[in-house]
N, C-alpha and C positions, 0 to 999 in steps of 0.2 A: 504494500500500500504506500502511496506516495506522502511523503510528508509534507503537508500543505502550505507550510510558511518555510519553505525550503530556499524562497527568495529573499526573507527577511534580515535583518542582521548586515545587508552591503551597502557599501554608498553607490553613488548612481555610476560611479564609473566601471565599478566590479558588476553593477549588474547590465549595463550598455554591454559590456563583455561578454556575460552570459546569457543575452539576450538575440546577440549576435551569430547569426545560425547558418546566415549565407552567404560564402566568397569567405576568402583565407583573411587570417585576423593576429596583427600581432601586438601582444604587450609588453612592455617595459616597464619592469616595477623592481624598487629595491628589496631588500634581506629583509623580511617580516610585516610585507605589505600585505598577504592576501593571497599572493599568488596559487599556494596548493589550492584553499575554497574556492577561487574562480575556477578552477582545473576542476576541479571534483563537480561541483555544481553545475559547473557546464554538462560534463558527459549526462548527469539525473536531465538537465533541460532536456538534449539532446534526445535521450530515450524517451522521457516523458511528452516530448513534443513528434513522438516516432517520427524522428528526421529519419532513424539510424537504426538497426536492431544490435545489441552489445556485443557481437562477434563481427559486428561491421564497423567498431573504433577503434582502432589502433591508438593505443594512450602510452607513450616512450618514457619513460624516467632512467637516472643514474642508478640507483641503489634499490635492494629489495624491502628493505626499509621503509623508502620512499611509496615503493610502487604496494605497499601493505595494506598504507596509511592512506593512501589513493584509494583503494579497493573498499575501507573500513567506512569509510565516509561517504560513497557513493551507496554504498548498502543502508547507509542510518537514515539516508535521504529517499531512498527506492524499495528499500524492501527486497521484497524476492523477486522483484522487478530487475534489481543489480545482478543476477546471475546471466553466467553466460560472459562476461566478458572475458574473455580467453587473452584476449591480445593487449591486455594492460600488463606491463610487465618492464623491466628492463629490456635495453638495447640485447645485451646477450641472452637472455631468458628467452625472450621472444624468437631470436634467432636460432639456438635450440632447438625450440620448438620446430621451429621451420626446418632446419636443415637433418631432425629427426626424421621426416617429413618425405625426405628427397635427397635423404645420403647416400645413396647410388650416384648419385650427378657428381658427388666428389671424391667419387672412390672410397667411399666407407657403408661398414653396415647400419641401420638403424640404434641398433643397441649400443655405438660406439661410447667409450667411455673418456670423460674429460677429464685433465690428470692434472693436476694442482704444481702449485710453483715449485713443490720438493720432489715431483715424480719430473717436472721438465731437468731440473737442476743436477738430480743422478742419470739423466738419458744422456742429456750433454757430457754426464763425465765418461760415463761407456763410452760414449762415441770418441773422444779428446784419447781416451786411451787407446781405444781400436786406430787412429790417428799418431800415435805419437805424439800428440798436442801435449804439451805441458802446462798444467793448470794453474800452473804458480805465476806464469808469465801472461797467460789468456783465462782470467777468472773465467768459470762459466755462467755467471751472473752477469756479469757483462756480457755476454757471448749472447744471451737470452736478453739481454734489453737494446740489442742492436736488431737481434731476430723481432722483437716485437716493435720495434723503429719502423722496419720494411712490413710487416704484416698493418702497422698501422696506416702506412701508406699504401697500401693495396695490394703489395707486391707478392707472388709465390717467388720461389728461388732464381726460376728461369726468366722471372722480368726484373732481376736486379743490375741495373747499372753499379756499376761500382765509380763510386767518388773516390779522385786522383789525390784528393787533399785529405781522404782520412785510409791515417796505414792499417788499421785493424779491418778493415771491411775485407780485403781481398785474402785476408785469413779466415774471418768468418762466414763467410759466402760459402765455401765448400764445406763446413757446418752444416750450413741450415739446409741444404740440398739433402745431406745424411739426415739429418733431423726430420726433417720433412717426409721423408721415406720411412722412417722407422716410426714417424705416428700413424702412416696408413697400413702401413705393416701392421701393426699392433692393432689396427682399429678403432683410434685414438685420435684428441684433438686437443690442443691448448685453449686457453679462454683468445686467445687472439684470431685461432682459429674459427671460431663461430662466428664470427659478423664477416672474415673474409672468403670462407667457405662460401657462406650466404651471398657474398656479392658476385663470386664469379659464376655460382650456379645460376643469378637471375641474368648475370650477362652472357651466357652461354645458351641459356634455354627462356628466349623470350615467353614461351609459351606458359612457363612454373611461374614466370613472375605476375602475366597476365589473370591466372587464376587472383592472385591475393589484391592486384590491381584493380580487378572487378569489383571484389567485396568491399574492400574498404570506402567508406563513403566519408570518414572525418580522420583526419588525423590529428594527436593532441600531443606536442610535443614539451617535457620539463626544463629549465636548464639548457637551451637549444645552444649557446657562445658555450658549453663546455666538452662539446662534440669536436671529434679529431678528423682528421680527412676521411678514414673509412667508414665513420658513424654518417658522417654528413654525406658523401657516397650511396650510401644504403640511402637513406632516407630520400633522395632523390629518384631514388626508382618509384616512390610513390607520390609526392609531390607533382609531379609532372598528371597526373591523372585525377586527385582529388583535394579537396577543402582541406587545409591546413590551421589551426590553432596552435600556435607558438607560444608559450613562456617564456622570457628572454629577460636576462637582464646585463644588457647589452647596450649600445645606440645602434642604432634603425640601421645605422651606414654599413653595419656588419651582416647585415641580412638581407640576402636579395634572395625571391624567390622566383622571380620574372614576369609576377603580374602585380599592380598596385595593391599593397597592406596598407588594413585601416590600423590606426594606431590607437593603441591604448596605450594611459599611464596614469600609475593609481600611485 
């Protein structure tokens, strides 16, 4: 059951915001403005004004923390109306999901398993010793925040360029090709791996991407200025097709989506 005074409690600009249902929408508001209630509030508008049905919003956050507390307050306001929203979730959660989905397209099985900074940290030493590598002189923690340098930029092994000006890369490059191999081997994936997975299966297979480009009808993004090149990557495979809702706290000048945002600022 819908909680009726669910608009109550904003000033007129949080609720111009939530009121705002048609054509992409961006806000700008500082640390303890409001921003999660217009987020959460909006998706109850949304559903309650069947713009959307809840496995047709995609709602992005950083932290599962965040995206809990998102889920907790859309319920107190919707009821059992709030169920069903699948796709609120973290960047890599929701990714996951997906590339559970269609881990064939990247050469893994569905059941693959994702192996934490201490299972990447002992592959890298296997490998450094299968290698000859000496650890003492090429940490493999360094080794693994150069490998997630390229994985953030989009890169699998074989689209790395190597830069003339840094001398560690052209040591770690034939690394991450090992590395690379021995988590599809294992049928395995890093947390870096999940949103890069996900982007080259939608650029490979127009057609897997089309499926989730259809359903989605809003998109509600948190946090949007703390996204790196392949958050904001991903996130443009669906931008290009539907209604976006930004959180930002940002200026305007750092966000372009290619069609004019109304602005908000609370």
């Amino acid at each position: 059951m819908l909680k009726s005074d669910f608009l109550n409690n904003l000033n007129d600009a949080q609720k111009e915001a939530i009121l705002h249902l048609d054509g992409p929408l961006l806000i700008v508001a500082g640390a303890g403005s409001g921003k999660t209630k217009v987020l959460t509030t909006r998706i109850a508008n949304i559903i309650h004004k069947k713009k959307a049905y809840p496995n047709q919003i995609l709602a992005v956050t950083f932290t599962n923390k965040a995206a809990k507390e998102m889920q907790i307050r859309v319920s107190k306001i919707l009821g059992s109306n709030a169920t069903g929203l699948s796709w609120l979730g973290t960047f890599h959660s929701i990714c996951a999901k997906l590339l559970r989905k269609h881990a064939s397209a990247a050469g893994l099985n569905s059941n693959f398993t994702i192996i934490d900074t201490d299972d990447q940290v002992r592959l890298i030493k296997n490998i450094c010793k299968a290698e000859n590598i000496d650890v003492k002189q090429l940490a493999p923690k360094f080794i693994l925040a150069i490998i997630d340098r390229w994985k953030n930029k989009g890169l699998y092994p074989d689209e790395v360029i190597i830069n003339s000006k840094d001398i560690f890369e052209k040591n770690i490059l034939p690394i991450y090709k090992i590395y690379q191999k021995k988590l599809i081997d294992l049928n395995s994936c890093d947390f870096g791996d999940l949103i890069l997975h996900t982007v080259k299966i939608f650029e490979k297979n127009p057609d897997i991407k089309d499926i989730y480009s259809r359903n989605f009808k809003y998109i509600l993004v948190d946090e949007y200025q703390d996204t790196n090149f392949i958050q904001s990557k991903w996130l443009i495979f669906w931008l290009q097709r539907v209604k976006i809702f930004a959180v930002l706290v940002m200026t305007i000048s750092q966000f372009i989506v290619g069609e004019e945002l109304k602005l908000k600022i609370f």
